[in-house]
TIVEXFI-163757 format. One record per atom (N, C-alpha, C): residue in three letters; x, y, z. Coordinates in steps of 0.02 Angstrom, whole numbers, padded with zeros to 5 digits, always signed. Example, Ala and Ser with C-alpha at 12.3 -4.5 7.8 and 13.67 -1.06 7.14 Angstrom:
TIVEXFI-163757
ala+00660-00284+00390 ala+00615-00225+00390 ala+00660-00165+00390 ser+00642-00112+00354 ser+00684-00053+00357 ser+00645+00002+00394 
END
This chain:
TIVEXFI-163757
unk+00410+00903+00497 unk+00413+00888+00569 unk+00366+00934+00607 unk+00324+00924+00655 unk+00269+00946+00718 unk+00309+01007+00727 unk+00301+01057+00737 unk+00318+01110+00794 unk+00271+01121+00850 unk+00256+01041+00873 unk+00224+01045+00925 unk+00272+00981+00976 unk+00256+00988+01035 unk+00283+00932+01094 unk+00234+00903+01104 unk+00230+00859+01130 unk+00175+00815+01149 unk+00208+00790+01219 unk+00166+00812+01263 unk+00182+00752+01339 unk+00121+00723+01373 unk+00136+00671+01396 unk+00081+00615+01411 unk+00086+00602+01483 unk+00045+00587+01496 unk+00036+00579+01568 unk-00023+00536+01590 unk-00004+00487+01635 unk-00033+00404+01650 unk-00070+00421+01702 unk-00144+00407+01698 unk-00191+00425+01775 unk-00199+00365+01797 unk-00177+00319+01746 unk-00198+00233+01760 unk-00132+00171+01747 unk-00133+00147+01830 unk-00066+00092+01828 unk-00065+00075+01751 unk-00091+00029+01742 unk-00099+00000+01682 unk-00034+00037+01619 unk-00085+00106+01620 unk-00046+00145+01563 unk+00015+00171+01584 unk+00037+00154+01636 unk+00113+00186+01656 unk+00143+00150+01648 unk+00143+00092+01659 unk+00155+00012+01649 unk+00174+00043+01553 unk+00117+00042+01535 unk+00147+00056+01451 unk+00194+00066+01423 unk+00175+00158+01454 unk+00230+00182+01463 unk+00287+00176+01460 unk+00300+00145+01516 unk+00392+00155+01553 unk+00410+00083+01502 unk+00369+00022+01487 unk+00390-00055+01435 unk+00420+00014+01358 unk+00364+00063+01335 unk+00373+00070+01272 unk+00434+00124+01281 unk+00464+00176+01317 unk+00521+00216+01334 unk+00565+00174+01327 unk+00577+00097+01369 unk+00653+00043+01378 unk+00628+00015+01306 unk+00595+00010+01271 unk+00591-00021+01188 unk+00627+00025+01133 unk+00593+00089+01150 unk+00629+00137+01106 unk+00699+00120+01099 unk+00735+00142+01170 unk+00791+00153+01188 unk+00815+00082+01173 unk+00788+00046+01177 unk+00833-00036+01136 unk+00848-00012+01071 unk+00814-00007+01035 unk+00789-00008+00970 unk+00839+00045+00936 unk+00854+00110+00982 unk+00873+00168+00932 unk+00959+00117+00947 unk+00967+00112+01014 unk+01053+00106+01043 unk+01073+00044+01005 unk+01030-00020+00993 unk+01060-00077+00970 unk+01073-00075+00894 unk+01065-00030+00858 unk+01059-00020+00782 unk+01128+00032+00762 unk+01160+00040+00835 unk+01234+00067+00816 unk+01279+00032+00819 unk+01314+00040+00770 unk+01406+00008+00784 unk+01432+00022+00832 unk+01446+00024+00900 unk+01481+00061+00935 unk+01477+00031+00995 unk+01525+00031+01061 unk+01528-00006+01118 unk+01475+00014+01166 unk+01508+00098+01167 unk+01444+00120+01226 unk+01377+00104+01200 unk+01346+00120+01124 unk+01286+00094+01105 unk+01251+00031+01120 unk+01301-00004+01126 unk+01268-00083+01134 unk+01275-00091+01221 unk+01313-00058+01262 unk+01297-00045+01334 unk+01248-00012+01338 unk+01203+00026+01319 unk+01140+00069+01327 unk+01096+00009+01311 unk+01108-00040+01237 unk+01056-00070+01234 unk+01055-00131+01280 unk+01080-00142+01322 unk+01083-00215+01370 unk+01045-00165+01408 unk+01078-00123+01451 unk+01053-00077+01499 unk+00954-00073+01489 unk+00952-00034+01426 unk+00887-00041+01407 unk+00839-00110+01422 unk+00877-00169+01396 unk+00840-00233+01377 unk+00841-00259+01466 unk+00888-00247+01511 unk+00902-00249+01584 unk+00831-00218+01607 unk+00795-00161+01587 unk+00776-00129+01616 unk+00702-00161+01603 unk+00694-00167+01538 unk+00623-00218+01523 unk+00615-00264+01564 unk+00665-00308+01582 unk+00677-00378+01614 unk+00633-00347+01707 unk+00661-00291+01710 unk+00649-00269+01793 unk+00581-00262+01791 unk+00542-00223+01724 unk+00491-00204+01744 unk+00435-00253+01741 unk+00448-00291+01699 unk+00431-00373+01685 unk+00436-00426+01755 unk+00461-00406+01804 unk+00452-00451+01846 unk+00416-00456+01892 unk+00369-00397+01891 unk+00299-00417+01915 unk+00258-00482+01865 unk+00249-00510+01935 unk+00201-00570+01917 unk+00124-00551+01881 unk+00093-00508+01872 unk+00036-00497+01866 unk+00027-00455+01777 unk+00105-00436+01781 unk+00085-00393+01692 unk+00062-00427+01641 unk+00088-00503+01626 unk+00089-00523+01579 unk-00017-00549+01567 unk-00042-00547+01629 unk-00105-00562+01640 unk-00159-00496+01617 unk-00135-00461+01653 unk-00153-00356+01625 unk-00170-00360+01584 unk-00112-00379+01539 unk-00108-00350+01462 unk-00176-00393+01440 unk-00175-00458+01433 unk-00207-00490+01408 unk-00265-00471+01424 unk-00295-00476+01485 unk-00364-00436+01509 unk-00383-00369+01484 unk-00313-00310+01457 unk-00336-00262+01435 unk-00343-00276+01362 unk-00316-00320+01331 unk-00341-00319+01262 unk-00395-00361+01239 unk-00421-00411+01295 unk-00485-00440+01296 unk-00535-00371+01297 unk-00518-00317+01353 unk-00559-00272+01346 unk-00575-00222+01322 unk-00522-00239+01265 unk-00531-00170+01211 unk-00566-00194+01140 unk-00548-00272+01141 unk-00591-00310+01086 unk-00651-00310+01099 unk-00668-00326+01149 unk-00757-00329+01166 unk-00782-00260+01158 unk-00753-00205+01185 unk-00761-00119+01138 unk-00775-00111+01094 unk-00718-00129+01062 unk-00741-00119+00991 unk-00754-00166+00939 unk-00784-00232+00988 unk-00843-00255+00946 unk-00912-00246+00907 unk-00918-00215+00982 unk-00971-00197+00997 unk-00991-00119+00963 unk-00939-00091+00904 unk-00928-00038+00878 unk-00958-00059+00784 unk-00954-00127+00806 unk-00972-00153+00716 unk-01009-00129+00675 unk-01073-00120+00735 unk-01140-00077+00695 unk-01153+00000+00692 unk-01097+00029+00715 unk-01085+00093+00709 unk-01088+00129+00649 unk-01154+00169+00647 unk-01165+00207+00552 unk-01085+00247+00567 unk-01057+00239+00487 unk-00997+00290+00470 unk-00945+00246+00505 unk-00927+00180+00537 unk-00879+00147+00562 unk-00816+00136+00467 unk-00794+00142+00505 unk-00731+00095+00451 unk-00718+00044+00484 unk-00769-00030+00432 unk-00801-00080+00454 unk-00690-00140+00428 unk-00676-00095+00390 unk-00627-00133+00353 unk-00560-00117+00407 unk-00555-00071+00430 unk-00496-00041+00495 unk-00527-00080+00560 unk-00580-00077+00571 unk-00597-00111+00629 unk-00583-00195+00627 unk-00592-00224+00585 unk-00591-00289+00591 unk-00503-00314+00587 unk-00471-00264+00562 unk-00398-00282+00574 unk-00372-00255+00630 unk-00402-00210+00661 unk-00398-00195+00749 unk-00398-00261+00747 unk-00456-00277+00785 unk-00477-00326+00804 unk-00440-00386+00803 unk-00413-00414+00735 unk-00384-00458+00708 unk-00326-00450+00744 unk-00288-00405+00754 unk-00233-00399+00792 unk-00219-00406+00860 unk-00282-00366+00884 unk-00297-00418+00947 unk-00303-00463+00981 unk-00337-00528+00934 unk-00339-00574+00956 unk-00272-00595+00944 unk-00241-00589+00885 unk-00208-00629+00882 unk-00138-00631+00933 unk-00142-00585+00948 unk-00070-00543+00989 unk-00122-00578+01094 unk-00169-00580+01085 unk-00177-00609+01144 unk-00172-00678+01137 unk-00180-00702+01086 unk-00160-00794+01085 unk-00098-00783+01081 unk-00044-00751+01074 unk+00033-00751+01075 unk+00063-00751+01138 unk+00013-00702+01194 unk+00034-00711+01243 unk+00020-00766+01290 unk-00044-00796+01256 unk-00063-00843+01301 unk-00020-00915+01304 unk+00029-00918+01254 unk+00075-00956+01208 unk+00129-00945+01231 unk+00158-00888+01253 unk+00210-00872+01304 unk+00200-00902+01360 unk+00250-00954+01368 unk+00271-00983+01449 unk+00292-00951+01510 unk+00254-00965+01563 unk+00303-00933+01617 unk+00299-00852+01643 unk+00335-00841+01694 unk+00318-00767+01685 unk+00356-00733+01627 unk+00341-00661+01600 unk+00363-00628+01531 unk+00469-00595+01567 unk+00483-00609+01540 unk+00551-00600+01532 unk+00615-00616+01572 unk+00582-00707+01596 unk+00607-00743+01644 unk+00670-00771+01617 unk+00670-00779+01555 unk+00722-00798+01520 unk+00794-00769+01523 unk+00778-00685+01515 unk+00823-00637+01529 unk+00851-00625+01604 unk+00800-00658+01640 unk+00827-00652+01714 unk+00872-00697+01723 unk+00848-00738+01699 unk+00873-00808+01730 unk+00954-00836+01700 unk+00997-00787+01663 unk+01012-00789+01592 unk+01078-00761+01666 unk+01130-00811+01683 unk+01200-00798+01730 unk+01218-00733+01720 unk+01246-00732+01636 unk+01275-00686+01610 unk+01235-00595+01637 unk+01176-00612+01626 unk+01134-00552+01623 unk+01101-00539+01704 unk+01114-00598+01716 unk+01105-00573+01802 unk+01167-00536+01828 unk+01218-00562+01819 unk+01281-00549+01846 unk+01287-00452+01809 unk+01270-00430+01755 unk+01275-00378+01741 unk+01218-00331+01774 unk+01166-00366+01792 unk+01093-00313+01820 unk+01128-00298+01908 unk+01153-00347+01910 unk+01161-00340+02003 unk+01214-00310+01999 unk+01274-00292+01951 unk+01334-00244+01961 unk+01293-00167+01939 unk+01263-00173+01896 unk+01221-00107+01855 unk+01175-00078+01906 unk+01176-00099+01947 unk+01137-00075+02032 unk+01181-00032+02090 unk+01236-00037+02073 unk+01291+00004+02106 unk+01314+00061+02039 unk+01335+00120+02071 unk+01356+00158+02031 unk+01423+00154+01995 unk+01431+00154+01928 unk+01492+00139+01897 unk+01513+00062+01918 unk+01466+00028+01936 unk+01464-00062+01939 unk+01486-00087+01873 unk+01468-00057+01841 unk+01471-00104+01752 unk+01552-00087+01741 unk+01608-00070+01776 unk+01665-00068+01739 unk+01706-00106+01715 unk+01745-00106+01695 unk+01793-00169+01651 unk+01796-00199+01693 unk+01833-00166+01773 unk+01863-00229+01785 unk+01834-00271+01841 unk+01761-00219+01837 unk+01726-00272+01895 unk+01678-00332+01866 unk+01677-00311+01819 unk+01655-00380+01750 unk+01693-00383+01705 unk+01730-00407+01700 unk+01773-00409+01661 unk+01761-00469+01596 unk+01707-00517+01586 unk+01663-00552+01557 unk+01638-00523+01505 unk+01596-00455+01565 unk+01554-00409+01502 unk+01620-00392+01462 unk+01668-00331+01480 unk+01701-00334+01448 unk+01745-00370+01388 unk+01739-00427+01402 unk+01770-00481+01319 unk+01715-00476+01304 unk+01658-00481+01317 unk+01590-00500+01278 unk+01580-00423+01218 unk+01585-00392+01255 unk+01565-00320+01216 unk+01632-00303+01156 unk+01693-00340+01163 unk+01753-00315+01120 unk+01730-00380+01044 unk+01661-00434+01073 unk+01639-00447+01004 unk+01620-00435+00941 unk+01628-00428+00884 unk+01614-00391+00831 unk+01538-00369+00862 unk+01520-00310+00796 unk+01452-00280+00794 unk+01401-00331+00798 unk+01410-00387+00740 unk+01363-00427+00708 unk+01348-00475+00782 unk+01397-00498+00814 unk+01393-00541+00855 unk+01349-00509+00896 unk+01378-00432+00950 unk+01335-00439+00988 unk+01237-00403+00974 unk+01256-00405+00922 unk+01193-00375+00920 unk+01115-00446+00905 unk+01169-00487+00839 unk+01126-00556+00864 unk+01100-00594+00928 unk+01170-00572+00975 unk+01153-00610+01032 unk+01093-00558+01085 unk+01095-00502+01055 unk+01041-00461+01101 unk+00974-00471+01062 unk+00987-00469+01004 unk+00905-00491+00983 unk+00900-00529+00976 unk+00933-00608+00997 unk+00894-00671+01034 unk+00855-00670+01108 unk+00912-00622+01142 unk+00878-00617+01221 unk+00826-00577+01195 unk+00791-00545+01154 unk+00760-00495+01158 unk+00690-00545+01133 unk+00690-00574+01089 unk+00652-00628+01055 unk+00607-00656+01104 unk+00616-00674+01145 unk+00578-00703+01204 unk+00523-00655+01232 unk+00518-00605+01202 unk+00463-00561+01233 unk+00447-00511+01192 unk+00457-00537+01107 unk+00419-00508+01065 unk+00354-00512+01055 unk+00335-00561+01077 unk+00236-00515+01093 unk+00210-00483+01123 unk+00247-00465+01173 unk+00265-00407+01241 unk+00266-00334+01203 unk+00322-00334+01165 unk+00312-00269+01112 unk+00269-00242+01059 unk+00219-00303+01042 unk+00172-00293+00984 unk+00117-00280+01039 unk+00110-00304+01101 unk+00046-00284+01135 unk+00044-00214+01159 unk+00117-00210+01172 unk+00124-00121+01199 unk+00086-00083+01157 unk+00121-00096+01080 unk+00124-00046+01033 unk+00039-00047+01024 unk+00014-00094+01009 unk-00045-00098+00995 unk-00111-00067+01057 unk-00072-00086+01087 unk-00124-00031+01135 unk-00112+00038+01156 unk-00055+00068+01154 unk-00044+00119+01170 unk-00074+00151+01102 unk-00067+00107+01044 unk-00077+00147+00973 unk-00170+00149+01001 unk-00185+00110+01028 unk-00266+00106+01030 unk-00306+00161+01086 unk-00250+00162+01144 unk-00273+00218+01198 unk-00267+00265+01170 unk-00211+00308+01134 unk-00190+00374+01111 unk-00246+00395+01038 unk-00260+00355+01023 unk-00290+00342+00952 unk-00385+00358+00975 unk-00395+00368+01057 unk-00468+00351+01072 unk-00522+00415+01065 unk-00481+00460+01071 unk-00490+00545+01065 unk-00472+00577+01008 unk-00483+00638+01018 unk-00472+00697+00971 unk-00437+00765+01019 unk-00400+00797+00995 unk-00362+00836+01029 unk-00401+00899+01033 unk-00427+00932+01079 unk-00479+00994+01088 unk-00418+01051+01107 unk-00441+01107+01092 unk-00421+01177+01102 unk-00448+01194+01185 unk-00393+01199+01232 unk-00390+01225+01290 unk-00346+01296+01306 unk-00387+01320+01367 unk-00362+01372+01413 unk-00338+01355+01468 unk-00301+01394+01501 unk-00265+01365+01589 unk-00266+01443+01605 unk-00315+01473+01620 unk-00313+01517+01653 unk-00229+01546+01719 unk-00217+01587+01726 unk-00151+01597+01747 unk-00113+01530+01756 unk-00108+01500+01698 unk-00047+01432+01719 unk-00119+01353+01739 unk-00161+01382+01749 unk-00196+01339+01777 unk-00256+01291+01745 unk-00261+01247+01738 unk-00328+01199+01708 unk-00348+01136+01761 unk-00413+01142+01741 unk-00453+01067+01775 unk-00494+01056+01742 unk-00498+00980+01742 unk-00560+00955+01698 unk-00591+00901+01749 unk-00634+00904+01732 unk-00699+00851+01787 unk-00720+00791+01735 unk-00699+00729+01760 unk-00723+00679+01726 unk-00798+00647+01747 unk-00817+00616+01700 unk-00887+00564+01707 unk-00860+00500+01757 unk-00920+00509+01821 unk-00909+00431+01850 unk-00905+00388+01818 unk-00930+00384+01778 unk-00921+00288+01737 unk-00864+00297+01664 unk-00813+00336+01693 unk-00750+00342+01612 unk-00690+00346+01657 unk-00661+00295+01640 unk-00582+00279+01666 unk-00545+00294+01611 unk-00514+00380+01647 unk-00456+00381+01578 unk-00400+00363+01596 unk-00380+00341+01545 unk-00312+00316+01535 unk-00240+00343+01551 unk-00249+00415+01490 unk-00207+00454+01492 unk-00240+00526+01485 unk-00182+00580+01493 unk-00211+00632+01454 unk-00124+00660+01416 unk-00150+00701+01362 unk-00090+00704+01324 unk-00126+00784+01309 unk-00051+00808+01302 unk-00054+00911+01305 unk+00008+00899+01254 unk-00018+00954+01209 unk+00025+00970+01135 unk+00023+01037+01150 unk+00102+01060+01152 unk+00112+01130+01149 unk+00148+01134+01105 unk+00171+01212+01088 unk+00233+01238+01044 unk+00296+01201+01059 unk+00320+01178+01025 unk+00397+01181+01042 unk+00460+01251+01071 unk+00425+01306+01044 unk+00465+01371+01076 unk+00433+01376+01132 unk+00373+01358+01155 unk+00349+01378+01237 unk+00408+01386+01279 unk+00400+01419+01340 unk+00453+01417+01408 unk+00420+01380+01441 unk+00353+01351+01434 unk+00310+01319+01491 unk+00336+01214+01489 unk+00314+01197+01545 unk+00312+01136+01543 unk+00237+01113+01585 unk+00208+01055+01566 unk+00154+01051+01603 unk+00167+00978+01654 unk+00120+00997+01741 unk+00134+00956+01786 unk+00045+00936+01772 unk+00046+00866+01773 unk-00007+00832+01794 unk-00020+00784+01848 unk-00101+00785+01876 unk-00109+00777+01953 unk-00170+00744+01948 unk-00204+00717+01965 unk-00271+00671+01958 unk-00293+00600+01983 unk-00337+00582+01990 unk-00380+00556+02009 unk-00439+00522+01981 unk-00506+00482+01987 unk-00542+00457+01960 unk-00590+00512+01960 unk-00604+00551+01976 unk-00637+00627+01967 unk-00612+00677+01933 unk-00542+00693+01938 unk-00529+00754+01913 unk-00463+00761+01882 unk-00434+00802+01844 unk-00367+00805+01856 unk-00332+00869+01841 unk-00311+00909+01867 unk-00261+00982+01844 unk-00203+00966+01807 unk-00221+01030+01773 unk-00126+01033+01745 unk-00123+01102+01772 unk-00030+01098+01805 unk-00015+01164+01800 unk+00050+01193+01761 unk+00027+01215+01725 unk+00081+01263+01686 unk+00151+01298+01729 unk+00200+01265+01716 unk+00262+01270+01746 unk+00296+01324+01690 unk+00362+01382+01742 unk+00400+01421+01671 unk+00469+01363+01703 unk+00513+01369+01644 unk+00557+01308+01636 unk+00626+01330+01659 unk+00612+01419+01691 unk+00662+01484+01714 unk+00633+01478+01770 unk+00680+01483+01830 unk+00757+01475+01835 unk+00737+01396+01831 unk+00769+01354+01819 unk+00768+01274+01797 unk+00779+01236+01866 unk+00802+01258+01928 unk+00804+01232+01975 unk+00752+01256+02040 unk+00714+01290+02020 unk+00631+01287+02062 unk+00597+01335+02023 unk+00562+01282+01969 unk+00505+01323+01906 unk+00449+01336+01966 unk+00423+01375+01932 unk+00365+01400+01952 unk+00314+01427+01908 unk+00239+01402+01933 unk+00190+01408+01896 unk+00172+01470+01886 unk+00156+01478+01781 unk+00172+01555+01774 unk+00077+01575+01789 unk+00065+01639+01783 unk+00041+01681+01798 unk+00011+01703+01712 unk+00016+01672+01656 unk+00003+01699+01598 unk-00079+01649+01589 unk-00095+01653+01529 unk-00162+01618+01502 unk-00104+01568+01459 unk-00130+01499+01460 unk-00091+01470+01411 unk-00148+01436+01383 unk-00137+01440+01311 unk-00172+01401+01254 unk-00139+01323+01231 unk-00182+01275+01233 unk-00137+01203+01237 unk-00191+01164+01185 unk-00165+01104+01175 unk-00221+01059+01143 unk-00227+01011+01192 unk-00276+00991+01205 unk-00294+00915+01247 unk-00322+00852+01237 unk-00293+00799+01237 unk-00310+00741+01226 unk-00325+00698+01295 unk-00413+00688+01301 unk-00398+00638+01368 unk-00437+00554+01352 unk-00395+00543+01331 unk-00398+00444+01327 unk-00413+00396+01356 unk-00472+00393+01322 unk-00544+00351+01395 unk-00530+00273+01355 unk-00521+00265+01313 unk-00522+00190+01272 unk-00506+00147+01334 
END
């Protein structure tokens, strides 16, 4: 296992968008694979939460435009001396094919789940605090006292409807994070900036520290520039940026 952390940080809608789809996937994924009541309330909650972020009209179009524009990238990478001509073409391959999947998807992406009585009726109680209780749904409740097997089939049917949604995440986030190499940095008392190239839209930037650090890092940026400042994680209710040299690794993800 790393004895390092890794935290990421989105300079670009797009990649926050990623983001926050691949965090509510995780969290499906780890909660729906338990036996257990509250587990399978985390995973609706989770799959609820995809459904919200999904209802912008414009994602399901994004995606596709961003993986049109990562294929034409690294097409255009074919004749590259020292390419791995055999990894690239199954990029690629995956690309397309995961953008004809979406183009094959009807409708807006996770209209199904909206539109779904049952699952409306639980998103609009799950909007008030302690809304989801027995006895103010009392529906959910019989629904959830269904065996394991049951409800978990019935969540990865709702979930089915926007499995190309999850292969495009993965595949691009694996392709943004994947665009760099992690360099050896300084932050002078707590402090760093880096100056980008006018014509490079990064994506992300990602900072690997120790896992024993006290520090946490805040990121701030722009299409020019972006700081990090080195936060101590003492007293926990107003950190403040330390005053030491911190040594970090940096990843900034132009793909």
């Amino acid at each position: 296992m790393s004895d390092l952390i890794t935290f990421e940080y989105p300079l670009h809608e797009r990649s926050r968008t990623l983001l926050r789809l691949e965090h509510c996937l995780r969290q499906y994924d780890y909660h729906v694979s338990i036996d257990n009541l509250w587990a399978t309330r985390a995973a609706m909650t989770a799959m609820l939460d995809i459904s919200s972020i999904l209802a912008r009209a414009d994602i399901k179009s994004e995606l596709i435009k961003e993986m049109e524009r990562q294929s034409v990238v690294l097409g255009k990478m074919r004749q590259t001396q020292g390419i791995d001509t055999e990894m690239l073409e199954d990029v690629l391959l995956n690309l397309n094919t995961n953008i004809a999947s979406m183009h094959n998807l009807g409708g807006q992406l996770g209209k199904k789940i909206r539109d779904h009585e049952f699952l409306k009726t639980i998103l609009q109680r799950s909007s008030l605090p302690g809304g989801d209780c027995d006895f103010d749904l009392p529906l959910y409740f019989n629904w959830l006292e269904q065996s394991y097997e049951q409800r978990r089939n019935q969540l990865d049917s709702w979930m089915a409807s926007i499995l190309p949604l999850r292969q495009s995440v993965d595949l691009l986030l694996m392709l943004i994070r994947g665009s760099a190499v992690a360099r050896n940095e300084v932050a002078e008392n707590g402090f760093f900036q880096k100056t980008l190239e006018g014509n490079v839209t990064v994506q992300m930037v990602r900072i690997f520290m120790s896992k024993n650090t006290q520090l946490f890092p805040e990121v701030s940026g722009g299409k020019h520039r972006f700081n990090i400042r080195f936060m101590e994680t003492e007293p926990l209710e107003h950190p403040q940026q330390t005053s030491n040299r911190v040594d970090f690794k940096l990843t900034t993800c132009v793909m």
